[in-house]
BANU-371599 format. One record per residue (C-alpha): y, x negated, z negated; residue number from 1; chain. Coordinates in pm, 1 decimal. Layout:
N
{site {Y; X; Z}; NUM; A}
...
//
This chain:
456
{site {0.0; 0.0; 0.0}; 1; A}
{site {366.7; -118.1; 61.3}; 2; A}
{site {590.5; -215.7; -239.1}; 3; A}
{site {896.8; 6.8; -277.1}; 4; A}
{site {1103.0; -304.5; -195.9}; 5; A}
{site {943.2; -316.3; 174.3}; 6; A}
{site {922.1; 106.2; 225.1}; 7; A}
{site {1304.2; 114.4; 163.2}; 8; A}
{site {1387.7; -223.1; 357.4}; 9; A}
{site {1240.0; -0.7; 622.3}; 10; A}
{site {1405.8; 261.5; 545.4}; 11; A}
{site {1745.2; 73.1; 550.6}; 12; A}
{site {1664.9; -62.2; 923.6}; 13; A}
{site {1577.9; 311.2; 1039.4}; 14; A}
{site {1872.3; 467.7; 892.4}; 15; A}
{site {2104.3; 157.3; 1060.4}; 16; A}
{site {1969.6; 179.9; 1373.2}; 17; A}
{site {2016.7; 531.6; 1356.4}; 18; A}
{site {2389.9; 468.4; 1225.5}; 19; A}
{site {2365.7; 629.1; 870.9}; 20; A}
{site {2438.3; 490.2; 569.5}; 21; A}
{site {2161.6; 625.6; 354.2}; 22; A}
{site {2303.4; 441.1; 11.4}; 23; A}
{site {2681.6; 496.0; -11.7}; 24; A}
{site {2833.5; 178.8; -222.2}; 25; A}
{site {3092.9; 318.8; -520.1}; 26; A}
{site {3335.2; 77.2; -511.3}; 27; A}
{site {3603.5; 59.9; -782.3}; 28; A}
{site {4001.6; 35.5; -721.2}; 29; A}
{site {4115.0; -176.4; -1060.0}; 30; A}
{site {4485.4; -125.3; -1001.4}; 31; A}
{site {4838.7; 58.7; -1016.0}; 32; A}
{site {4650.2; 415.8; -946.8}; 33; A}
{site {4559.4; 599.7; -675.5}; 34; A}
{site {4625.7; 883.8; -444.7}; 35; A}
{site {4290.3; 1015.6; -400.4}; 36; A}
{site {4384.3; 1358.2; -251.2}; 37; A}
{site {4515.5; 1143.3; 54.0}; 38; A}
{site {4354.9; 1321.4; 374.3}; 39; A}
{site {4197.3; 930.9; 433.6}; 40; A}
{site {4043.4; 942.1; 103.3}; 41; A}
{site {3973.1; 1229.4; -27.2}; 42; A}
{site {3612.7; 1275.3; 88.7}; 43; A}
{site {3592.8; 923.5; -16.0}; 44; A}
{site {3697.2; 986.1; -357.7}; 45; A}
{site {3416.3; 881.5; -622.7}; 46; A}
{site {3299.2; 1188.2; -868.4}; 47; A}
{site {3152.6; 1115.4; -1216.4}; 48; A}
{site {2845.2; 1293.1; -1183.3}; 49; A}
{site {2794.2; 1378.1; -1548.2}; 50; A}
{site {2889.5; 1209.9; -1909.6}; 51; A}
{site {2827.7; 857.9; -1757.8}; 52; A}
{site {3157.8; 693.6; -1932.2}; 53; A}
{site {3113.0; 859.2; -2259.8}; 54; A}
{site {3350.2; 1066.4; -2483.2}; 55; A}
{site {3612.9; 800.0; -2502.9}; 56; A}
{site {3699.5; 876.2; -2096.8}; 57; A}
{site {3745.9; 1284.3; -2144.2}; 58; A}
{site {3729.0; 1454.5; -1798.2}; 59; A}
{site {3748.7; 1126.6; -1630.0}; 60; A}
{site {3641.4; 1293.6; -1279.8}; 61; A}
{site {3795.2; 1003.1; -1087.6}; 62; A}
{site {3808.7; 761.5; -1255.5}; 63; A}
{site {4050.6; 630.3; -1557.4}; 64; A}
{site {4427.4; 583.5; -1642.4}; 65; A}
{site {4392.4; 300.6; -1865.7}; 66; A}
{site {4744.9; 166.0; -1840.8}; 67; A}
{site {4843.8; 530.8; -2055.1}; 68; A}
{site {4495.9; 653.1; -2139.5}; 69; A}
{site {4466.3; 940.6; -1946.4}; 70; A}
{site {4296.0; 1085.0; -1679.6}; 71; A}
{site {4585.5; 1086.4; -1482.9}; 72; A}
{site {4520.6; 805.1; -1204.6}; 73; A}
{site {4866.3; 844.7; -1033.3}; 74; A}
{site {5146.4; 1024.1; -1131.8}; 75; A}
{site {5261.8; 1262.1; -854.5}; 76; A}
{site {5561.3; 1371.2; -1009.2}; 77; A}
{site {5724.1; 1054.8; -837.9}; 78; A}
{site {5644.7; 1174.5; -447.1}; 79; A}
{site {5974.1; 1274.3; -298.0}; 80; A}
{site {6210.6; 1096.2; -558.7}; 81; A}
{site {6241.4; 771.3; -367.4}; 82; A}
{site {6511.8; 661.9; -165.9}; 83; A}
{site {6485.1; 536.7; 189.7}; 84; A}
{site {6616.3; 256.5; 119.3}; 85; A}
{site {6243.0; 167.1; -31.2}; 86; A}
{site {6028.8; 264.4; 365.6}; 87; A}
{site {6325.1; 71.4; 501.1}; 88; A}
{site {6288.6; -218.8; 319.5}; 89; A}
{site {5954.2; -266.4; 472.9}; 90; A}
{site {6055.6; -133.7; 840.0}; 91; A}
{site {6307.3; -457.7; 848.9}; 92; A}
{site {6107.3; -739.3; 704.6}; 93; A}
{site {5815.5; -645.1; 990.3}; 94; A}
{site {6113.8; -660.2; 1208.5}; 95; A}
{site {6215.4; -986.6; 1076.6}; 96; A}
{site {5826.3; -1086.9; 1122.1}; 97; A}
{site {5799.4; -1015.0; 1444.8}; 98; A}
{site {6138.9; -1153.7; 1551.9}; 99; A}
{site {6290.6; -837.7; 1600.7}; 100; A}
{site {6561.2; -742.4; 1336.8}; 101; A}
{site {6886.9; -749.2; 1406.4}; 102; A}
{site {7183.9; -899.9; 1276.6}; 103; A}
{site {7322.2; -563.9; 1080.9}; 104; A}
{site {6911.5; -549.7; 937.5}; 105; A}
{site {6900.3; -951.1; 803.6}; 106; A}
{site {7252.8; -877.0; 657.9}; 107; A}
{site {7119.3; -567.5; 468.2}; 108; A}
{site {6799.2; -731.9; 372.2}; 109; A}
{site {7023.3; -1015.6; 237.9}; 110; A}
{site {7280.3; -739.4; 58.3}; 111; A}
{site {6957.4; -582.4; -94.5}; 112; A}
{site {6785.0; -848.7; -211.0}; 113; A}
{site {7081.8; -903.9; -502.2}; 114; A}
{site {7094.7; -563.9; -566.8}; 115; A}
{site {6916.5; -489.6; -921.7}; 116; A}
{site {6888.9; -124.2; -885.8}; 117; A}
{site {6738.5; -120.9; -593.6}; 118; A}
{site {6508.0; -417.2; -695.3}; 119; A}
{site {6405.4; -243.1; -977.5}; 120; A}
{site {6362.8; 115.4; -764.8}; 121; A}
{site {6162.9; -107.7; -511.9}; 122; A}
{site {5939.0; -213.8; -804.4}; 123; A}
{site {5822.1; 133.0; -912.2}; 124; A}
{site {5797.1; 188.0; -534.4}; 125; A}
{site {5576.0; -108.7; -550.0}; 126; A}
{site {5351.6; -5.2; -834.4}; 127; A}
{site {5359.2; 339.5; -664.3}; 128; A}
{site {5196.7; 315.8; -368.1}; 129; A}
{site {5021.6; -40.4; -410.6}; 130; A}
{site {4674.8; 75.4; -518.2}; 131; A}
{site {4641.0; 386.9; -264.5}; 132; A}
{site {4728.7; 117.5; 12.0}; 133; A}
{site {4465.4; -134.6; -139.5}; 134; A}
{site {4193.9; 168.4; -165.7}; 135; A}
{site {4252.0; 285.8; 216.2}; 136; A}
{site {4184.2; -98.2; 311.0}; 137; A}
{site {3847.7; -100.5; 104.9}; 138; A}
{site {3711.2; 207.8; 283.3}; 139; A}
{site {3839.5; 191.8; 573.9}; 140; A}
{site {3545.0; 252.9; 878.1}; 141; A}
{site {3289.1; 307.9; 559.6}; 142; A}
{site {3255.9; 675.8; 578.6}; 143; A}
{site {3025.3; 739.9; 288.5}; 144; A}
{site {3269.1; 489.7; 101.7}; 145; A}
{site {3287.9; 615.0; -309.4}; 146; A}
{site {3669.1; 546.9; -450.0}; 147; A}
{site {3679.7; 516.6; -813.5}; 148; A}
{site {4041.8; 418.7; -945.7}; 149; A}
{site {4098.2; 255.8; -1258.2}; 150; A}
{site {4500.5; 257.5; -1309.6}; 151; A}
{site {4565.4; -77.7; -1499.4}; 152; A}
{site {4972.1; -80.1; -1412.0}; 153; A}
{site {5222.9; 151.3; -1502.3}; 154; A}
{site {5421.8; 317.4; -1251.8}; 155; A}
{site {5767.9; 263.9; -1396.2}; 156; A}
{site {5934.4; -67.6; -1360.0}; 157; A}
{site {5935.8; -279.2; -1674.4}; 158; A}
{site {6080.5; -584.3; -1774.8}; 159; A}
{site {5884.1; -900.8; -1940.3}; 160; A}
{site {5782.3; -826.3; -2321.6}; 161; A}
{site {5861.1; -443.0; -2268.7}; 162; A}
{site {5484.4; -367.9; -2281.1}; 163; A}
{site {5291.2; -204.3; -2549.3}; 164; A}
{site {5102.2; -511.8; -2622.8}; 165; A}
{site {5367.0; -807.4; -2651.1}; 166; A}
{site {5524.0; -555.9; -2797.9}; 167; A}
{site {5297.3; -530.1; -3112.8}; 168; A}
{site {5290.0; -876.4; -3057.5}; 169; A}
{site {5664.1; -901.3; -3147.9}; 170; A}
{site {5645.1; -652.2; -3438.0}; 171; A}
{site {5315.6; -899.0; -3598.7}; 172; A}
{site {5554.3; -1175.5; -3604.9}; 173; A}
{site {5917.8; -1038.7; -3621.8}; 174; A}
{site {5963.0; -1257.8; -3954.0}; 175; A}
{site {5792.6; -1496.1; -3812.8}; 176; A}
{site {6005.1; -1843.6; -3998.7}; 177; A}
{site {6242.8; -2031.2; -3696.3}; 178; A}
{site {5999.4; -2356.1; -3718.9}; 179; A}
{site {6153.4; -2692.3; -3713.7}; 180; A}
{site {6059.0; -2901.6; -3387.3}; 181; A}
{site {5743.7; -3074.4; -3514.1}; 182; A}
{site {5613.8; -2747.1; -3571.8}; 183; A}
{site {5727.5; -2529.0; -3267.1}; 184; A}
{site {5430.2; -2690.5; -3060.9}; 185; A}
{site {5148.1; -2590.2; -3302.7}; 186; A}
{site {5355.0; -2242.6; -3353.1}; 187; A}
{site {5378.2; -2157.3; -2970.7}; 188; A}
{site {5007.1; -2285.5; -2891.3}; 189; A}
{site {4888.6; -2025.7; -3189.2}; 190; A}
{site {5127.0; -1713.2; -3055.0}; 191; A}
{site {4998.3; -1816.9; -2687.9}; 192; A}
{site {4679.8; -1797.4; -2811.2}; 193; A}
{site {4655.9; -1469.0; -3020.8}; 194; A}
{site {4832.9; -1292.1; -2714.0}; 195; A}
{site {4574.8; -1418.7; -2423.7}; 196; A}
{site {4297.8; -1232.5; -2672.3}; 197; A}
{site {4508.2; -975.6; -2682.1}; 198; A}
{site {4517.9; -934.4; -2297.8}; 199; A}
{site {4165.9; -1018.7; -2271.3}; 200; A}
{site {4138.4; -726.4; -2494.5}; 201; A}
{site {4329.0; -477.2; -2326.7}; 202; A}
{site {4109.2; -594.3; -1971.0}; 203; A}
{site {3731.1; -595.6; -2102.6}; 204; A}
{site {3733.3; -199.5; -2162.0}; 205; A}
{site {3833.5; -165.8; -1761.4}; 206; A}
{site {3543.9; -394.5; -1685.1}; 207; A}
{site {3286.9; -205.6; -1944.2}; 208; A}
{site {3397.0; 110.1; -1752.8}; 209; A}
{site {3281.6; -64.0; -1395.0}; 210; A}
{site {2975.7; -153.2; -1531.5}; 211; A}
{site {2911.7; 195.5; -1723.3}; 212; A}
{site {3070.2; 435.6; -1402.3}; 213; A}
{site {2809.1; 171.8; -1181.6}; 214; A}
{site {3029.4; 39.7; -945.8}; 215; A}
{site {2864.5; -217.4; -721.7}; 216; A}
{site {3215.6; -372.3; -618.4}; 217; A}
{site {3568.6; -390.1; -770.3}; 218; A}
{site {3883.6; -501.4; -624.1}; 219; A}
{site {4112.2; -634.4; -859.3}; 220; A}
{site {4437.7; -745.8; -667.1}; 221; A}
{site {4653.2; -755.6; -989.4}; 222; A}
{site {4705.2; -1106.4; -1143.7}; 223; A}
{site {4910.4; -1296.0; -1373.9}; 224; A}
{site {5084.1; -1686.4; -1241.8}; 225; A}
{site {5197.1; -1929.6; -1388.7}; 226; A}
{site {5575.8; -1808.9; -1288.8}; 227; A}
{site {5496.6; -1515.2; -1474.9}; 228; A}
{site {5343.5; -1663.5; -1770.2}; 229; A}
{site {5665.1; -1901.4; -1755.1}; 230; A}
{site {5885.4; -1613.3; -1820.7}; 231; A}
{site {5651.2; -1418.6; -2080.4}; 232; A}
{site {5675.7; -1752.8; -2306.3}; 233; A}
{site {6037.7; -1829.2; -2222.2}; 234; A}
{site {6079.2; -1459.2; -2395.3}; 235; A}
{site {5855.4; -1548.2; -2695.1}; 236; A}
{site {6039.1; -1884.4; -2803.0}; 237; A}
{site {6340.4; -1716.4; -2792.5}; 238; A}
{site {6262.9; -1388.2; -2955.8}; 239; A}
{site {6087.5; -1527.8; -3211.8}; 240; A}
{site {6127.0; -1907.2; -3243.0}; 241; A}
{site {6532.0; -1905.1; -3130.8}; 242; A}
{site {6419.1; -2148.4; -2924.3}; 243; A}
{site {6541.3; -2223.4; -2531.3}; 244; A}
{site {6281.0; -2419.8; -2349.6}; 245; A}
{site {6337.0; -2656.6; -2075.7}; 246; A}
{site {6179.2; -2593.5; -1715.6}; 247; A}
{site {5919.1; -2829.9; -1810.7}; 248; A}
{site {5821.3; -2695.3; -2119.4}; 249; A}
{site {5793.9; -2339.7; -1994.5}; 250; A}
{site {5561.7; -2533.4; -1668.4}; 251; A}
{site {5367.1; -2652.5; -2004.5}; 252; A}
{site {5330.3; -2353.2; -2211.9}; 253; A}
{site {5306.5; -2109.8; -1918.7}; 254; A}
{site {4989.1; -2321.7; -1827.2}; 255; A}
{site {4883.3; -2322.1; -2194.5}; 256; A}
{site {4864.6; -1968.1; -2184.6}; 257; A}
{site {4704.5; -1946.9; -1850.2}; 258; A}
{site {4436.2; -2163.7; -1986.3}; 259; A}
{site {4338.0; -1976.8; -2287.0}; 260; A}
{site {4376.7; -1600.9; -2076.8}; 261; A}
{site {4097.4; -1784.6; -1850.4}; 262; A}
{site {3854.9; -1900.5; -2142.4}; 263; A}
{site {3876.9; -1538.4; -2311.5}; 264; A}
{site {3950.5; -1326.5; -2032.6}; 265; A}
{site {3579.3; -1448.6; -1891.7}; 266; A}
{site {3399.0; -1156.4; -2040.1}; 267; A}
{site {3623.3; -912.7; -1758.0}; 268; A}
{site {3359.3; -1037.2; -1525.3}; 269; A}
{site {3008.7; -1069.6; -1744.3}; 270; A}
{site {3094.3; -723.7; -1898.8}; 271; A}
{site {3008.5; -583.9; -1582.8}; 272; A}
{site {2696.9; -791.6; -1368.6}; 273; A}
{site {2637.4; -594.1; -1139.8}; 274; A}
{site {2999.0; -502.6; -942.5}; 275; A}
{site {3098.4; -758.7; -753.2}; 276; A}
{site {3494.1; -882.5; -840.3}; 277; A}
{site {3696.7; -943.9; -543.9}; 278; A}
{site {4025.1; -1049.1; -667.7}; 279; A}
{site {4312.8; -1170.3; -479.1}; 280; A}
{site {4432.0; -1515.6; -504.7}; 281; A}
{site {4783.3; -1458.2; -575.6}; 282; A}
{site {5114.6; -1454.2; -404.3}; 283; A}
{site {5311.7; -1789.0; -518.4}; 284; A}
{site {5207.5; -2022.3; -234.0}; 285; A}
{site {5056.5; -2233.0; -487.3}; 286; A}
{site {4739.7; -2426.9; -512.0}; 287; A}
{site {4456.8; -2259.4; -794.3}; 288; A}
{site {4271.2; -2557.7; -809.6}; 289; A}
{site {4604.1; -2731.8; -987.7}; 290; A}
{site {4782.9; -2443.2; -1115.9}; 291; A}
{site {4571.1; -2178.6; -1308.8}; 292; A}
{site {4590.7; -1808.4; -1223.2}; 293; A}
{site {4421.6; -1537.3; -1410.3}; 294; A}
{site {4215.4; -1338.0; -1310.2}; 295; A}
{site {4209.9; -1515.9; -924.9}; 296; A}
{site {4048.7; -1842.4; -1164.7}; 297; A}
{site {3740.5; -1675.7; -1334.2}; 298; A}
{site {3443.8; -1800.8; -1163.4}; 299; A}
{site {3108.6; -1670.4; -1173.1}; 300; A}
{site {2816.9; -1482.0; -956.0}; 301; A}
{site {2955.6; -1179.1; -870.7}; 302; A}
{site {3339.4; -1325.3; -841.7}; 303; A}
{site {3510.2; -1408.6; -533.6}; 304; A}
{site {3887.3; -1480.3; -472.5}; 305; A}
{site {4057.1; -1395.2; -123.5}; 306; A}
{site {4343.1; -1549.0; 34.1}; 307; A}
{site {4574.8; -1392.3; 316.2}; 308; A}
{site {4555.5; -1497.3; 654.7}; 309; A}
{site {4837.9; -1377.4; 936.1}; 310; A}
{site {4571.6; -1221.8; 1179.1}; 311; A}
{site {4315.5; -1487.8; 1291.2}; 312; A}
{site {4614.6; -1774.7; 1303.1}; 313; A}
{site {4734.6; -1908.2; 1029.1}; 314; A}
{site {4713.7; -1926.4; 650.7}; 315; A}
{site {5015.1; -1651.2; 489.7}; 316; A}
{site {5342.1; -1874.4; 382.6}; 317; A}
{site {5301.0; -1699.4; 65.4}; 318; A}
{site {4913.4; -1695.9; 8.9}; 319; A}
{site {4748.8; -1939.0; -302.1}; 320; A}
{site {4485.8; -2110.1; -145.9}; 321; A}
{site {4213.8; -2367.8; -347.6}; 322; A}
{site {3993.3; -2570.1; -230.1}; 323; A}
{site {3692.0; -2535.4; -463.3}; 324; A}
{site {3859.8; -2193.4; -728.3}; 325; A}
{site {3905.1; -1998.2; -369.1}; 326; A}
{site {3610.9; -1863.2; -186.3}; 327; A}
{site {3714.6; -1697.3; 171.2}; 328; A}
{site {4061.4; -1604.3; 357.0}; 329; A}
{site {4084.9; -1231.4; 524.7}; 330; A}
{site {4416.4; -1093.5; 697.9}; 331; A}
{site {4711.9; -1016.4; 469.1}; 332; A}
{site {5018.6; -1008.4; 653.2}; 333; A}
{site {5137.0; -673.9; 795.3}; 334; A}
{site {4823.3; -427.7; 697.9}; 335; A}
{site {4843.9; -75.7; 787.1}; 336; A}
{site {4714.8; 103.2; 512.3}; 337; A}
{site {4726.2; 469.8; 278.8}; 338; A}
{site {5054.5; 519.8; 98.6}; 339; A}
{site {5088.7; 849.2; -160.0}; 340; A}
{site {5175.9; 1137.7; -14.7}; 341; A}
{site {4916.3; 1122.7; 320.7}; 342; A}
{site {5130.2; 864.3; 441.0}; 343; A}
{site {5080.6; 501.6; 554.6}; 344; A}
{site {5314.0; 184.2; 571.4}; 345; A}
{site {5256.6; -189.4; 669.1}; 346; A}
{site {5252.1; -397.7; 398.8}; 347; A}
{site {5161.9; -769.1; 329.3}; 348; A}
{site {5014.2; -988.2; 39.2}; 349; A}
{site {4653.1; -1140.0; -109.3}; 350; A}
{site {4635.2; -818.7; -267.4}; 351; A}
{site {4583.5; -635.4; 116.1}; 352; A}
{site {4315.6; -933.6; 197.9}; 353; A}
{site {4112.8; -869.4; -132.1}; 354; A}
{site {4025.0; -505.1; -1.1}; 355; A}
{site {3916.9; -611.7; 342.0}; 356; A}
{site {3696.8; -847.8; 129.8}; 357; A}
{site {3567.8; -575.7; -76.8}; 358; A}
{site {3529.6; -309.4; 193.7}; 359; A}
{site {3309.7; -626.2; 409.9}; 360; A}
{site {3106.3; -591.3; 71.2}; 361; A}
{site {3043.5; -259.8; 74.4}; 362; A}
{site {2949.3; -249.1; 384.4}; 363; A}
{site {2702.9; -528.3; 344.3}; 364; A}
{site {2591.6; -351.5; 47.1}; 365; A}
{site {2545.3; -45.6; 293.5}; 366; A}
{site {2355.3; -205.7; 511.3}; 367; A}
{site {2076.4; -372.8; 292.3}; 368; A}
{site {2124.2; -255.3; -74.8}; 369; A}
{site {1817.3; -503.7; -176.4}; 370; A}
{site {2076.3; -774.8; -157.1}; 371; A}
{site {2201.3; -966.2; -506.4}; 372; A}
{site {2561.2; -1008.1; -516.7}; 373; A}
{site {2559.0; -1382.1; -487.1}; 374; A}
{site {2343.3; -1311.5; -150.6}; 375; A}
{site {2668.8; -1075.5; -33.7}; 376; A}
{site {2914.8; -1389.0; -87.0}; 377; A}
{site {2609.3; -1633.6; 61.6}; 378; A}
{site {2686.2; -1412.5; 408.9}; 379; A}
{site {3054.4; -1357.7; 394.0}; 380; A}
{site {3149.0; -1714.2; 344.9}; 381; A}
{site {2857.2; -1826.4; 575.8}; 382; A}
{site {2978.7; -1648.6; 906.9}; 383; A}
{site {3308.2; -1702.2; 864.5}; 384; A}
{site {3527.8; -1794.9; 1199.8}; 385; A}
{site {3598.7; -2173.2; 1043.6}; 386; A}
{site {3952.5; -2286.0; 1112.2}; 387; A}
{site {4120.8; -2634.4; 1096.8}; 388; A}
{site {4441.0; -2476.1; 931.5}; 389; A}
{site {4188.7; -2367.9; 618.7}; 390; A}
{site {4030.2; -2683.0; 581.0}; 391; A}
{site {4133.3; -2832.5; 213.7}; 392; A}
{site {4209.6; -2479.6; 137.8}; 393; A}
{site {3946.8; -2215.6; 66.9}; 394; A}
{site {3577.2; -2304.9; 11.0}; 395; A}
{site {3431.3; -2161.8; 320.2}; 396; A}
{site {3729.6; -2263.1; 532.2}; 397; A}
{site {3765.7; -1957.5; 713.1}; 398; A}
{site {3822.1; -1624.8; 716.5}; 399; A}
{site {3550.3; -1359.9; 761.0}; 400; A}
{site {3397.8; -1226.8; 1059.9}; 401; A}
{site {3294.6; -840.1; 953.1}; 402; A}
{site {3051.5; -784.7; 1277.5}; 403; A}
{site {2884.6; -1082.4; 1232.7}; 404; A}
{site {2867.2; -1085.2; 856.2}; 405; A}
{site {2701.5; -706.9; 917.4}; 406; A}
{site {2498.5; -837.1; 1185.3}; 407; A}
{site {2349.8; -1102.6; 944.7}; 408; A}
{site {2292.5; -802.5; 651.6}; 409; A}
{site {2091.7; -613.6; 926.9}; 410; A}
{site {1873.9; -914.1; 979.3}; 411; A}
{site {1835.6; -968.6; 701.8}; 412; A}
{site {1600.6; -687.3; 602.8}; 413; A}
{site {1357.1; -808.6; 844.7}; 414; A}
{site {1368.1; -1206.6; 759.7}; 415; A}
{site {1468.3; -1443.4; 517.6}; 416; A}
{site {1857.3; -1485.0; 483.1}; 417; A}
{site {1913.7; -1819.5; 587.1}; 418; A}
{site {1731.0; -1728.0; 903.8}; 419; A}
{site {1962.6; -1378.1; 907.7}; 420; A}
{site {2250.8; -1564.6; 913.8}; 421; A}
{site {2204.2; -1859.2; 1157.9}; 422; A}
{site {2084.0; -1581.6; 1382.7}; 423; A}
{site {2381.6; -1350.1; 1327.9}; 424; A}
{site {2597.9; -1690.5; 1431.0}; 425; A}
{site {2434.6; -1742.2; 1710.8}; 426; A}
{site {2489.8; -1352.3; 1856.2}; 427; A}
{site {2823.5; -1287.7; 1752.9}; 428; A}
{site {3086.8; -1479.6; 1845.4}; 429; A}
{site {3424.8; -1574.2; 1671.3}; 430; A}
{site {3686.5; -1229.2; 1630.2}; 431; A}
{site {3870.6; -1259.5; 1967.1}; 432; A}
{site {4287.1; -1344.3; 1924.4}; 433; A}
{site {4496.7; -1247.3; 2104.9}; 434; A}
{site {4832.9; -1366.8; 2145.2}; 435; A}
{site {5053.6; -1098.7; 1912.6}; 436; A}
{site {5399.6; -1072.3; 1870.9}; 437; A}
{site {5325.8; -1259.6; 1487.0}; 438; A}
{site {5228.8; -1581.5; 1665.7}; 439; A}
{site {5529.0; -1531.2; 1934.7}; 440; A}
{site {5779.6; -1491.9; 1711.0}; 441; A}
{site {6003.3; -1809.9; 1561.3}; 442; A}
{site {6040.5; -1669.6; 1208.3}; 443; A}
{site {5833.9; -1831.0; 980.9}; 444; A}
{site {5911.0; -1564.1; 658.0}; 445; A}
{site {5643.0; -1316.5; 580.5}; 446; A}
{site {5672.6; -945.1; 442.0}; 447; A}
{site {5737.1; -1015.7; 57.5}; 448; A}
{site {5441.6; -909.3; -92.7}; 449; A}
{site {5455.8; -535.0; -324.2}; 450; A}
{site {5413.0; -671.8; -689.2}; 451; A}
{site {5077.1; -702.8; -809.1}; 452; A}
{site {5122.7; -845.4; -1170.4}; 453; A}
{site {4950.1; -726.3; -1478.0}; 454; A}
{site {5184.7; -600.7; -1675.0}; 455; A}
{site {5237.3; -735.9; -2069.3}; 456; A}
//
């Protein structure tokens, strides 16, 4: 009699040759919330089938508003009550992309840019609409695709320390003595420290509810830099040390913190083995592999960080990149995706090539669901189209090739997966480039990407 393994590896081959997805992949949207009434996703939408979460998650249909512990996963309220200045904003740096924008647009771009109110409206635009366009890029062309959103970010605009947790933080040690210098070292390294468990604490619950909800991938493009860690310690020295750093100390401490976010933040990936993390490698331009980033940083089986790509040509201005902490590069620059609303806008940034990861995932996942998550990355950074510009820059140096990568998870239920994947290289060739109006245009400045910081 035929194992179970080899009737459904069968059964998998039938049902893709027949082009059915017989196991849909739930796939789970760790981010600013999302819109899953959107006419794209809302037969896409995942539905808890029974008590799976447990009482702590009451009527968690969807999925989870952790950010204000609610079901809520976006707040519709805010549809209709943006400006548009915010669409516009967007409309003119594509133009300035592709070489386009004229001189009245750069001047307004410029006039906006020092404009607080607007900056800080463009911000809750941001958090608004970032994880709806993140979730149409995971399931896009999967039609049995199953959304679950976890909102991590609030919606409203907030400034550093303004969170509930530093916060609390603040309140612990508001009589906290103004150390002399010998001391303000071992004082900062100790407040550092208490507040990465705190943030580690506030993440692990998200992560317990992928594993419990059984997600078998998760895109988290949300992290926290060292620019941002620079400002959150710049706040605590002052606020409760009265002390002013200098740029070098907050490059110190901001990496201090980093550091000890990464070491206990490392359970946001165990507490949940079987989902595979994709998580964007972060926005700065910076290299991971000298300057930590949380969670892009956390290696392990079922990690994998992404970064942006403009098309099939060149490596985003503002993408991280590593040459050992990042795993694979994916387009980022210019993504049409799912805005609230049943809209859709371009927009740019690691956090649109994490989802293209994720949906290549779930689609592998699709395809042969006997696969182990470290088999998934073993063919997405295998038949990657390698490129010169990504050498020294992201582990598989290149960015990934869906129809072969799918090609090699078909094969692969009828032979061993090295053998799946040199075949699959040998059948499909490299995605075709054309030459686009990105690669014919002089300007060398890409979209700003929406914020996609874990808020304090």
């Amino acid at each position: 009699m035929k194992s179970k393994r080899t009737i459904r590896s069968i059964l998998v081959v039938t049902f893709a040759l027949l082009g059915v997805n017989a196991w849909a992949v739930p796939i789970g949207i760790i981010d600013s919330g999302t819109d899953l009434k959107h006419p794209n996703l809302a037969n896409k939408a995942w539905t808890n089938p029974g008590n799976l979460s447990g009482d702590a998650f009451k009527d968690d249909t969807h999925g989870w508003n952790f950010a204000e512990d609610n079901n809520e996963i976006i707040d519709y309220s805010l549809l209709g009550t943006f400006s548009p200045d915010m669409t516009h904003f967007f409309q003119v740096q594509l133009k300035l992309l592709q070489g386009t924008a004229t001189d009245e647009e750069k001047q307004w771009m410029k006039d906006k840019k020092g404009d607080d109110k607007f900056i800080e409206e463009l911000q809750t635009f941001g958090n608004f609409v970032h994880g709806t366009h993140v979730a149409g890029i995971s399931a896009r062309s999967a039609d049995h695709a199953q959304l679950m959103a976890a909102k991590i970010l609030p919606t409203k605009a907030t400034k550093p320390g303004s969170g509930l947790e530093v916060q609390s933080f603040f309140d612990h040690f508001r009589l906290w003595p103004k150390e002399s210098d010998p001391l303000t070292d071992m004082a900062l390294n100790l407040m550092l420290g208490m507040l990465a468990s705190q943030h580690s604490k506030t993440l692990i619950p998200v992560s317990e509810y992928v594993n419990v909800t059984g997600m078998a991938v998760a895109n988290c493009s949300f992290g926290t830099s060292v620019e941002q860690a620079k400002k959150i310690v710049t706040l605590i020295a002052k606020s409760l040390l009265n002390k002013e750093l200098t740029e070098a100390d907050q490059e110190k401490y901001g990496a201090v913190f980093l550091h000890q976010v990464l070491k206990k933040g490392a359970a946001f990936a165990s507490s949940a083995p079987k989902a595979l993390f994709v998580i964007a490698a972060g926005n700065d331009g910076s290299d991971n592999d000298k300057v930590p980033t949380f969670p892009a940083n956390l290696k392990a089986d079922n990690t994998i960080t992404v970064a942006a790509t403009r098309g099939y040509e060149k490596l985003a201005s503002f993408s991280n990149y590593g040459a050992t902490l990042v795993e694979i590069a994916a387009p980022g620059v210019g993504i049409i995706s799912d805005i609230p609303g049943g809209e859709t806008m371009p927009l740019s940034g690691t956090s649109q090539a994490a989802p293209f990861i994720t949906n290549l995932a779930g689609r592998i996942l699709d395809t042969n669901s006997q696969l182990t998550l470290p088999q998934v990355k073993q063919i997405m950074m295998q038949t990657v189209d390698k490129k010169d510009f990504l050498v020294g820059k992201v582990v598989s140096e290149g960015i990934a090739n869906p129809e072969r990568a799918l090609r090699a998870a078909t094969l692969s239920t009828q032979m061993d997966l090295s053998a799946a994947i040199d075949q699959a290289k040998r059948e499909i060739g490299a995605v075709k480039v054309r030459m686009s109006i990105l690669s014919q245009s002089s300007y060398d400045g890409e979209p700003i990407p929406l914020p996609s910081t874990f808020r304090f």
